[in-house]
Structures are given as structure tokens and as C-alpha cells.
C-alpha positions in Angstrom: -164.3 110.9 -27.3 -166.8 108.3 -27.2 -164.4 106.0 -28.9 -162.7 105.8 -25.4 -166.6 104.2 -23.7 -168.0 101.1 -23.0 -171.1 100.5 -24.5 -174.0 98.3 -23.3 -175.9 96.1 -25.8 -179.7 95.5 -25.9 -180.9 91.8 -25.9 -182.4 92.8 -28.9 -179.0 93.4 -31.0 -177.8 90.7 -33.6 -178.3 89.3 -36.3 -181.9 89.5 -38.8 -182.1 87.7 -42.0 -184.7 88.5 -44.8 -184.7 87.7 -48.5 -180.9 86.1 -48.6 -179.6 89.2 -46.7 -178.0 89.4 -43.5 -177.5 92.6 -41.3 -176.5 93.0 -37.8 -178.9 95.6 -35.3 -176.8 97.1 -32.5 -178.6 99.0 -30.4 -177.1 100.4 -27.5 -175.9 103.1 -24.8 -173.2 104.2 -22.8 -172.6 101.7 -20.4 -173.4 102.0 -17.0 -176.0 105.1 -17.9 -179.5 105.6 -18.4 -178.7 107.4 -21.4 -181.0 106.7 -24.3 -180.6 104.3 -27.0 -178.6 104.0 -30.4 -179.6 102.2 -33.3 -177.3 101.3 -36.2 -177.6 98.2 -38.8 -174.6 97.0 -40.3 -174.7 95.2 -43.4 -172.6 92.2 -44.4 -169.8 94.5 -46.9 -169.5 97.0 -43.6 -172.0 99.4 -44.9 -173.4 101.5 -41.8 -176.7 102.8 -41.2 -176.7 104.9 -38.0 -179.9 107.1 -36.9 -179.3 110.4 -35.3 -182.8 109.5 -32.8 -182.3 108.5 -29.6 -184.6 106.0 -28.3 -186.1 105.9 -24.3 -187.0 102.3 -24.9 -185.3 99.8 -26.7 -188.0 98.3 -28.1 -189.2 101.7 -29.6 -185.3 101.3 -31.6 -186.1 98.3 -32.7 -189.8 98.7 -33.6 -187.9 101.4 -36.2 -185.4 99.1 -37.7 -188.6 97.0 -38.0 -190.9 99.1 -40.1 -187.4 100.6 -42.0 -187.5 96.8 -43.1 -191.2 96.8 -44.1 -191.3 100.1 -45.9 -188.0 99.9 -47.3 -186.7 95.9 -47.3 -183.8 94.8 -46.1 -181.7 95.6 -49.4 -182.6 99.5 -48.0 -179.4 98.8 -46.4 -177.5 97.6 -49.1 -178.1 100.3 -51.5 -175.4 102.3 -50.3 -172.8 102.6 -47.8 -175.1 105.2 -45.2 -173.1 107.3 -42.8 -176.5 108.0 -41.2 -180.4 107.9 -41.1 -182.3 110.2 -39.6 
């Protein structure tokens, strides 16, 4: 169902680099809403980390991937192809 929705990007999607890696961060909502925020990162072969959280702030999404990168690195999301998080 949601396949059929317009989705709204945070300013604080794209691209992060660390260590020779690249992902992308998408966090976003239903467009048009003041639903609360998804967070996914994407690696560079397609692999898909999604948390099941919802986020009130978009910051508070992005503070996650952030510490996800400090506890974990950035290769966290190269170590398999992840269907989901959290």
C-alpha cells in the first residue's frame, strides 16, 4: 500500500562517507503528514538497513544512524544484506 505514497525527505538524507565506504541515509515520511520519521541506510551493493522506530524528530533519526556508526562503523552496514534494524 505504501508503495502507492509520496514520501518527503529530511534535509538530512544523502550521502556519508567513512573509512572508504559510502552509504546513503533516507530518512523520511509520508508526504504531506506529520507522521513520524523513517530511517534506512542503503549501502553501495543495495544492502538495506531499515529500523522498525519511528522518530518525532529528524534529528533524533539521525543522531541513531550516528552512534549505529560509532558503536558499530560504517562496515556494520556491509556485513550483510539487513532487511531491518530494530
Amino acid at each position: 500500500m505504501e508503495d502507492d505514497c509520496d514520501f518527503e525527505h529530511s534535509e538530512l538524507s544523502g550521502f556519508f562517507d567513512r573509512d572508504g565506504m559510502k552509504v546513503e541515509v533516507e530518512i523520511y515520511r509520508l508526504s504531506g503528514t506529520n507522521d513520524s520519521w523513517r530511517l534506512e541506510v542503503v549501502n553501495e551493493n543495495g544492502g538495506c538497513t531499515r529500523w522498525y522506530t519511528r522518530y518525532q524528530d529528524e534529528r533524533e533519526a539521525y543522531q541513531t544512524f550516528l552512534e549505529t556508526i560509532e558503536k558499530d562503523g560504517i562496515s556494520f552496514f556491509y556485513r550483510s544484506k539487513r532487511e531491518c534494524r530494530h
